[in-house]
Structure formats: structure tokens, C-alpha cells
C-alpha positions, 0 to 999 in steps of 0.5 A, a space after each residue: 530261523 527257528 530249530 527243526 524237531 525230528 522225532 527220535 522216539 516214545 517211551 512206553 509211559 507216554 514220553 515223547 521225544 523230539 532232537 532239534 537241529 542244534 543237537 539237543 534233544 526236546 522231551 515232552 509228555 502226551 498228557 502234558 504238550 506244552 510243558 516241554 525240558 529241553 536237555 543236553 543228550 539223549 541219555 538227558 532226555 531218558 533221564 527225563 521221561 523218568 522224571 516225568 514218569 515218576 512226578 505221576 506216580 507221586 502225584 497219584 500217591 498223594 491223591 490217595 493218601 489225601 482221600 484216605 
């Protein structure tokens, strides 16, 4: 039998995240569904969305300097 998710929360930069039945915690982002980090702890999972949050913001930096 598979795990269940219960949803736990959203972080305010579009973070989603999800606890399964064994304890660990799914984190996924709105924009990107089916990429998913499955981590340890709910600190883990903050951790996480932090990760996801800042991977945007240096993709979005290189963007610009390669365009100007």
C-alpha cells in the first residue's frame, strides 16, 4: 500500500508541503508539480522551499545578465 499525504502548508513563495504516512515530509513547488524532495523533518522541508525559492531567484539573475 502506498503512502498517504496530508497537507501540512504553503510557504508564501508558492512551496507546497505535504507529510506522508511514515513521517516524512513531501515538498513540491506550484510551478514545478512533478519535481518533488522528499526530506527527513519539517525543518528539512522549510529548508527546502528555501532551496527551491532561491534556485528562482539565481535563475532569474542569470537570465538577465545573459540578456544584458
Amino acid at each position: 500500500m502506498g503512502n498517504e499525504l496530508s497537507y501540512v502548508g504553503e510557504t508564501g513563495n508558492g512551496c507546497l508541503i505535504f507529510r506522508e504516512t511514515t513521517g516524512r515530509y513531501v515538498v513540491s513547488h506550484e510551478q514545478q508539480p512533478h519535481r518533488h524532495h522528499r526530506v527527513a523533518n519539517l525543518a528539512s522541508a522549510y529548508a527546502t522551499c528555501h532551496g527551491f525559492e532561491m534556485g528562482r531567484q539565481n535563475s532569474g539573475l542569470l537570465a538577465a545578465q545573459a540578456a544584458g
